[in-house]
N, C-alpha and C positions, 0 to 999 in steps of 0.2 A: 518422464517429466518430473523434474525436481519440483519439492514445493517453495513455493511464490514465485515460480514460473508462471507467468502471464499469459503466455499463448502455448500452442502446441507447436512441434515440430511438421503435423502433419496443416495445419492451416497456413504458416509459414513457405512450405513448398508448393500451395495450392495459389498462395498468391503470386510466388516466383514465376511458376510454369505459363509457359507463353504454348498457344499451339494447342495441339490434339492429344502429341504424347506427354505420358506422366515425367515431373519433376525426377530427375534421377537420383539413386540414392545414394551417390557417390561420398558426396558432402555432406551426411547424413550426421555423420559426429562432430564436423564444424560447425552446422547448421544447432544443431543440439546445445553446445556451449553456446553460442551466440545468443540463442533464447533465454538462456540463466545470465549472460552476464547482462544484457541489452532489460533484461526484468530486475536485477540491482539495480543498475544503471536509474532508471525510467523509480524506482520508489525512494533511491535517495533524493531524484529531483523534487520528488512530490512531498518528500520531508514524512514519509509517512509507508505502513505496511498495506497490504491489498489485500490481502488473503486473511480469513478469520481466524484469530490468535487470540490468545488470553492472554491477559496482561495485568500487571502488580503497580497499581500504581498510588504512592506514596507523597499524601499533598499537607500544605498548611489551612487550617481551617480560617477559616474567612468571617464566622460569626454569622453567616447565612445561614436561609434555607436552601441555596440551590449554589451548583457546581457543574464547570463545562467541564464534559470529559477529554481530556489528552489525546485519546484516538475514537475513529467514527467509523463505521455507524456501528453503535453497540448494539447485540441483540440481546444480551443477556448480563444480567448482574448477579456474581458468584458467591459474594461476601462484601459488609460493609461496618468498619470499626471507627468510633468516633471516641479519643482518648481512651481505647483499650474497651469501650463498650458495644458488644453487637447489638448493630442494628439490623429488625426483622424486616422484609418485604411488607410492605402494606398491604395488608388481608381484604381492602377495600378503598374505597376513593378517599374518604372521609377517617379511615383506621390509621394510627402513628403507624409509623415506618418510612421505609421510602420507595420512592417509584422514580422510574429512568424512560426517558426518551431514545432517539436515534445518539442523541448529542449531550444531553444533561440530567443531570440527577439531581432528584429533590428530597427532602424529607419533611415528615408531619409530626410533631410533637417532641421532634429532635431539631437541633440544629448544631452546624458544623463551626464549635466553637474555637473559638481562636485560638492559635497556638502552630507549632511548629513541630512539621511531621508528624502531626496527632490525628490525619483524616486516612485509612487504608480503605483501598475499593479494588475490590478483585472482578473482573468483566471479560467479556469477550464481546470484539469488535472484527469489524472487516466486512469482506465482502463473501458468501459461500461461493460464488460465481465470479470471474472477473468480469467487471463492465464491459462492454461491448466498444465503447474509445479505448478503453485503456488495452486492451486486448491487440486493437486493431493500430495505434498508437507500438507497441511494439513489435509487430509481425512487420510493421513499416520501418524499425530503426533495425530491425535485424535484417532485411531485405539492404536497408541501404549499408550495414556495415559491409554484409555479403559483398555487395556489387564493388565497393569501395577497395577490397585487397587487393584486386587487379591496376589500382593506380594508389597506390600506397605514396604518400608525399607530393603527389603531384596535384598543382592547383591549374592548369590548363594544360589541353593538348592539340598540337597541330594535327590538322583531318585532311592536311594536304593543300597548296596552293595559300588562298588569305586565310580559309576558314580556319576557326581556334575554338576551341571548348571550354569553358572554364568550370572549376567543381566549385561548388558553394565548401568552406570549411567551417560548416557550425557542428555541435557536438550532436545540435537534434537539429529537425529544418524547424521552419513556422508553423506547416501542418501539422506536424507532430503535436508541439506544442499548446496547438489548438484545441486536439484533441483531448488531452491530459488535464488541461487547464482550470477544470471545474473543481479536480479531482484532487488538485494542490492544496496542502496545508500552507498557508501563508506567515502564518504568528503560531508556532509551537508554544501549547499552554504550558506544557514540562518538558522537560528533558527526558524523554521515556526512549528506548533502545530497546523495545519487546525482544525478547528469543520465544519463533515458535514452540508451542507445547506440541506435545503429542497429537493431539485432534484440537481443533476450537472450543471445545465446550466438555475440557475432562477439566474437572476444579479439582483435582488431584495432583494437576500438573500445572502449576502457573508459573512463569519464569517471566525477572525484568531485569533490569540497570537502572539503578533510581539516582 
C-alpha cells in the first residue's frame, strides 16, 4: 500500500468477489496500481490531501486575530512566525499566544499584522485513518475502472435480439460523488501543493510549494 492510498487492495477484492470462493489474485498488480491511481484521481477531485502531512504554509497577514487554515483537519501546530517573530502556544486560555481548531488559528496578544508573506505556520493536517466514504468512494471507482477494461471505448452493447446495454461515460458515477462530497475543498484558501513528509507529525521534516 503506497501512501495516500485510500483503500487497500485486500478490501477492494473483498468487494469484487461474488460467491463463496476468494477473489483471485491474478490481477493482483492491476488491482494494486488501480488503487494508487483511482486514490490521486479521487484527491485531486477534492482539491485537497487525505492522509496526515505536514505542511509549510506561507500567508499574508490580514491584521487579524484569526486565520483559516489551507488544509483540514489540523491536529497539530508545529511552529508560528509573525514578521520573523515566534509565536509561543498559549500556556492557557487567557495566556498570549495562539491556539488552533480543526480549521483555524487564533492568537492572543499577537496579531497577524498586515503585510505580505509575513505570516509562516508549520502544521499537520489530514486524516490518520481514511474516512470510511472516502475509502468506500474508491474501492467503488477502482471496481468500476476494473470492470470497464473489458469494454474499453465502448458506449453500448448488443446482448442479442432488441436488447442493448449502454455504459454511463462519467469519470466518477453520482454515487461516488455522493460519497466524497462532504469531503471537497470548494474555495482553496492558498495555493498549497503539500509533499508528504516522512511521518505526519516529524517538524524536522516539513515540505510545501508555496
Amino acid at each position: 500500500m503506497s501512501f495516500g492510498d485510500l483503500t487497500t487492495l485486500a478490501d477492494v477484492k473483498t468487494w469484487l468477489q461474488t460467491g463463496q470462493a476468494a477473489f483471485p489474485s491474478t490481477d493482483d498488480a492491476l488491482l494494486t496500481r488501480l488503487v494508487t491511481a483511482a486514490s490521486q484521481y479521487i484527491q485531486t477531485w477534492l482539491n485537497r490531501q487525505i492522509a496526515s502531512v505536514d505542511y509549510l504554509e506561507v500567508r499574508d497577514g490580514t491584521g487579524s486575530h484569526r486565520l483559516q487554515f489551507a488544509c483540514f483537519p489540523v491536529t497539530a501546530v508545529l511552529s508560528l512566525t509573525i514578521d520573523g517573530q515566534a509565536v509561543p502556544a498559549a500556556a492557557s486560555f487567557n495566556a498570549a499566544g495562539y491556539r488552533f481548531s480543526s480549521t483555524q488559528l487564533s492568537v492572543r496578544g499577537y496579531r497577524f499584522k498586515r503585510g505580505a508573506q509575513n505570516v509562516v505556520i508549520a502544521y499537520t493536517a489530514g486524516y490518520s485513518t481514511t474516512p470510511p466514504e472516502v475509502a468506500q468512494a474508491c474501492i467503488e471507482l477502482v471496481s468500476l475502472r476494473y470492470r470497464e477494461r473489458t469494454r474499453i471505448g465502448e458506449v453500448s452493447r448488443s446482448l442479442g435480439g432488441t436488447e442493448t446495454v449502454a455504459y454511463a461515460q462519467k469519470d466518477m458515477s453520482d454515487p461516488i460523488k455522493t460519497l466524497l462530497q462532504q469531503y471537497r475543498l470548494v474555495a482553496p484558501i492558498a495555493a498549497i501543493q503539500p509533499t508528504p513528509a516522512a511521518t505526519g507529525i516529524d517538524a524536522t521534516i516539513i515540505s510545501g510549494v508555496l
